[in-house]
C-alpha positions as CSV (number, residue, x, y, z in Angstrom):
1,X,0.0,0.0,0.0
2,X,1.4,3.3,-0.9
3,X,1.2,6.3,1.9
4,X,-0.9,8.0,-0.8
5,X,-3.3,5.5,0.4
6,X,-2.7,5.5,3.8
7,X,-3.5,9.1,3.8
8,X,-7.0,9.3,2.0
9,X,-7.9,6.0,3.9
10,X,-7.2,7.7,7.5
11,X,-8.2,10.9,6.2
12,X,-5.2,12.2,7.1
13,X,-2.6,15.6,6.9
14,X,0.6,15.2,5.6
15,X,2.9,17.9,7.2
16,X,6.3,16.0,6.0
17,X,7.5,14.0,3.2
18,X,4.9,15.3,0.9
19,X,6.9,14.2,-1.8
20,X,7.7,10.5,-0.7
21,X,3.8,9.4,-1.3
22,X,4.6,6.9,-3.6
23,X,6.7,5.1,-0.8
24,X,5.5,1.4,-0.3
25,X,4.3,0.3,3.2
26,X,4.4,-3.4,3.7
27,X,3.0,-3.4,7.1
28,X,1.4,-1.8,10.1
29,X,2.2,-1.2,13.8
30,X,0.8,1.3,16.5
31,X,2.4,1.3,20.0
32,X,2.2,4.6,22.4
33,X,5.0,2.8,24.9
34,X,8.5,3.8,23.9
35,X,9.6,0.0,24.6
36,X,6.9,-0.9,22.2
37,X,8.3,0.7,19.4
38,X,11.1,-1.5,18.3
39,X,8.8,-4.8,18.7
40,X,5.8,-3.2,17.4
41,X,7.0,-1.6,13.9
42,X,9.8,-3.6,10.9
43,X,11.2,-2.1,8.7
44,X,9.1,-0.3,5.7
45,X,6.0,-0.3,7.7
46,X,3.6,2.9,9.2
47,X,4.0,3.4,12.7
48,X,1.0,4.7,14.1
49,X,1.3,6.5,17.6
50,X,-0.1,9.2,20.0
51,X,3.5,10.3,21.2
52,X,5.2,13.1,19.6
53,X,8.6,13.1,21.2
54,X,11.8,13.4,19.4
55,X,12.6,9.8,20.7
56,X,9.5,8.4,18.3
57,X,11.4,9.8,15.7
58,X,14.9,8.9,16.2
59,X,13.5,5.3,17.0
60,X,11.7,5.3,13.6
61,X,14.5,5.8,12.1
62,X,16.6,3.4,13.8
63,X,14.0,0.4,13.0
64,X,13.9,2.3,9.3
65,X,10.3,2.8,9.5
66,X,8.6,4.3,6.3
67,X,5.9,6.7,7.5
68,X,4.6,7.6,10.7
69,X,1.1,8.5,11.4
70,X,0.3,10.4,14.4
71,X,-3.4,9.3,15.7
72,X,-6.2,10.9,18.2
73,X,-5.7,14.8,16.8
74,X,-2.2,15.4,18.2
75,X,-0.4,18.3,17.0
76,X,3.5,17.7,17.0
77,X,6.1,20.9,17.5
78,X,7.5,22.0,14.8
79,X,10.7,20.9,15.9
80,X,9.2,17.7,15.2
81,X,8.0,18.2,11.9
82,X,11.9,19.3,11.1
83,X,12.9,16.2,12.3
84,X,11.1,13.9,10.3
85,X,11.8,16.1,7.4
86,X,15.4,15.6,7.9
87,X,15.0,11.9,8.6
88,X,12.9,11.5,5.4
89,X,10.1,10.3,7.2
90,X,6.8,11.2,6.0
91,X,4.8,12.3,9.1
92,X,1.0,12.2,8.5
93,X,-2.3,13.6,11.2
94,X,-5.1,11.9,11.5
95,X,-8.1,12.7,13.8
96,X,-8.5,9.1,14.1
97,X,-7.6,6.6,17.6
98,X,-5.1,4.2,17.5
99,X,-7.9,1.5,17.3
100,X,-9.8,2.7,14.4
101,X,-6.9,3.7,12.7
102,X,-5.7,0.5,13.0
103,X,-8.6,-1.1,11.9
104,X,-9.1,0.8,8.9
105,X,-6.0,0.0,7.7
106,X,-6.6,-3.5,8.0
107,X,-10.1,-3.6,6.6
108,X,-8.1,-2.0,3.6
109,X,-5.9,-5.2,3.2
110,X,-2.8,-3.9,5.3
111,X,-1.3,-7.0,7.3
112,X,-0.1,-6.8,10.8
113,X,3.4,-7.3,11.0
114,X,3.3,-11.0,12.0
115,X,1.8,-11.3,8.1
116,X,-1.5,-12.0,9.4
117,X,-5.1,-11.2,8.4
């Protein structure tokens, strides 16, 4: 699934990376627990999270996530926005919780990240 599609599926901002939408996005994790992070997200998948601290970001791009979607309305800093610029990680807004997020991805044929349907 592109993030093209991740976008008009959450109904979502982009504020970074508006030029990476063709990106491909395997799989799908959420996880608002900073231990979470590194279990809960692989490599070329969308993160979705609540948290908007610089250690999200730094993580994502550690575990080379390939977009990050911030759920339930939060606003990040811009300081955060800069950051995921600079880390080429499109950063996308959705008014959306974790759970329905999550859910609509998956009722759109995005697997977990064990594979599963």
């Amino acid at each position: 699934m592109k993030v093209s599609e991740i976008k008009d599926i959450l109904k979502a901002t982009v504020v970074a990376g508006e030029n990476d939408l063709d990106r491909i996005i395997a799989a799908a994790g959420g996880a608002d627990l900073m231990e979470d992070i590194l279990t809960a997200v692989a490599k070329g998948s969308v993160l979705l999270t609540g948290l908007t601290d610089e250690k999200v970001l730094r993580t994502a791009e550690i575990s080379g996530v390939g977009t990050i979607v911030l759920v339930r309305g939060k606003k990040p800093d811009k300081r955060f926005i800069e950051l995921a610029k600079a880390c080429k990680i499109p950063l996308l807004l959705t008014n959306y919780s974790l759970f329905v997020a999550s859910g609509r991805l998956y009722m759109s044929g995005l697997r977990g990240l064990d594979g599963s349907w």
